[in-house]
Structures are given as C-alpha cells and as structure tokens.
C-alpha positions in Angstrom: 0.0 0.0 0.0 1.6 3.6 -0.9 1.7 6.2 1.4 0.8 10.0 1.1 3.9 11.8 1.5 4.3 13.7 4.4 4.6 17.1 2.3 1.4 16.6 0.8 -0.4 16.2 4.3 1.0 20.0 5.3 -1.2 21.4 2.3 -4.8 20.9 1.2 -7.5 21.5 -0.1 -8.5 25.4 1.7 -11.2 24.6 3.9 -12.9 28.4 3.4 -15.0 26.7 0.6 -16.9 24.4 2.1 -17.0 26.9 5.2 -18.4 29.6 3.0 -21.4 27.4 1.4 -22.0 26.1 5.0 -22.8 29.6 6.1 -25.1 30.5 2.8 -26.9 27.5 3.5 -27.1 28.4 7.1 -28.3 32.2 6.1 -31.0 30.9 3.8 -32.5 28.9 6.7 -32.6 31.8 8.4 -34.5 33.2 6.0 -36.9 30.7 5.5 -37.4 30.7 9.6 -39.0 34.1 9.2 -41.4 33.3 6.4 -42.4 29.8 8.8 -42.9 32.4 11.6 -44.7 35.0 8.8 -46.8 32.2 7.5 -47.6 30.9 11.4 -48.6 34.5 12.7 -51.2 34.9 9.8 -52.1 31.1 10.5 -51.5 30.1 7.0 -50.4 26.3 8.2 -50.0 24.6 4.9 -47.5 27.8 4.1 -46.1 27.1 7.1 -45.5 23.5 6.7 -43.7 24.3 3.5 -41.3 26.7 4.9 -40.8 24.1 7.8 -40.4 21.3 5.2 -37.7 23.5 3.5 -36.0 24.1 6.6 -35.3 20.1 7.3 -33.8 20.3 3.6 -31.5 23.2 4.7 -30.5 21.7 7.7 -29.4 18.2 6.1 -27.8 20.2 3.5 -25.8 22.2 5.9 -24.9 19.3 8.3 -23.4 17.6 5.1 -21.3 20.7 4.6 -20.2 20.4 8.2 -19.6 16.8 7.6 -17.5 17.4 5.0 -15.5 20.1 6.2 -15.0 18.2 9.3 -13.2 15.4 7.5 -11.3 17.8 5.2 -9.5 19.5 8.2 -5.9 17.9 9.0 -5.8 15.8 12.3 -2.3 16.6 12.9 0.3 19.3 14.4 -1.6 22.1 13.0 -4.6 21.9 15.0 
C-alpha cells in the first residue's frame, strides 16, 4: 500500500470553501425561519408547513457541509 507523502499532508484543499457554502446554506435557513414564523402568525399552516419542510432540507444540507468540512480538516500538528 503507498503512502501520502508527508509534504502533501502540510497542504490541502483550503477549507474556506466548504466553510463559505456552509454559512449561505445556514443564512437561507434563516431566511426561510422568518417566512415559517410570517406564515404561522397569519395562521396560513399549509404555508407554514412548506417553509418548515424546507428548513429540514437546509438543515441536512448544511450538516453535510459540516460533515465534510470536518473530514477535510488535518488531524495533525496544526490543530
């Protein structure tokens, strides 16, 4: 089995990236928060069930940016 060299461990991929969608992801769910909250003050419920529906979406779709953000980041002297 081949190793990585060691130089190529001290240098990645940037990790800003997957950061930077992470946190538009995480904005948009904001977003859609206040048109659940919009939607539930007016008591338009199937509305609100959308927004709350989208929100699940947003959340999965930001963990996975966490998750793989997580596993991109080095595990050795750096950190």
């Amino acid at each position: 089995m081949a190793k990585e060299p060691l130089f190529s461990k001290l240098f990645r991929e940037s990790p800003f990236s997957l950061l930077k969608k992470h946190m538009e992801v995480v904005n948009q769910t904001v977003v859609t928060l206040s048109d659940f909250f919009a939607a539930a003050l007016v008591g338009d419920w199937q509305a609100a069930e959308t927004h709350r529906n989208h929100i699940g979406d947003l959340e999965h779709e930001a963990d996975d940016y966490k998750r793989q953000l997580r596993m991109s980041l080095p595990r050795g002297i750096f950190l």
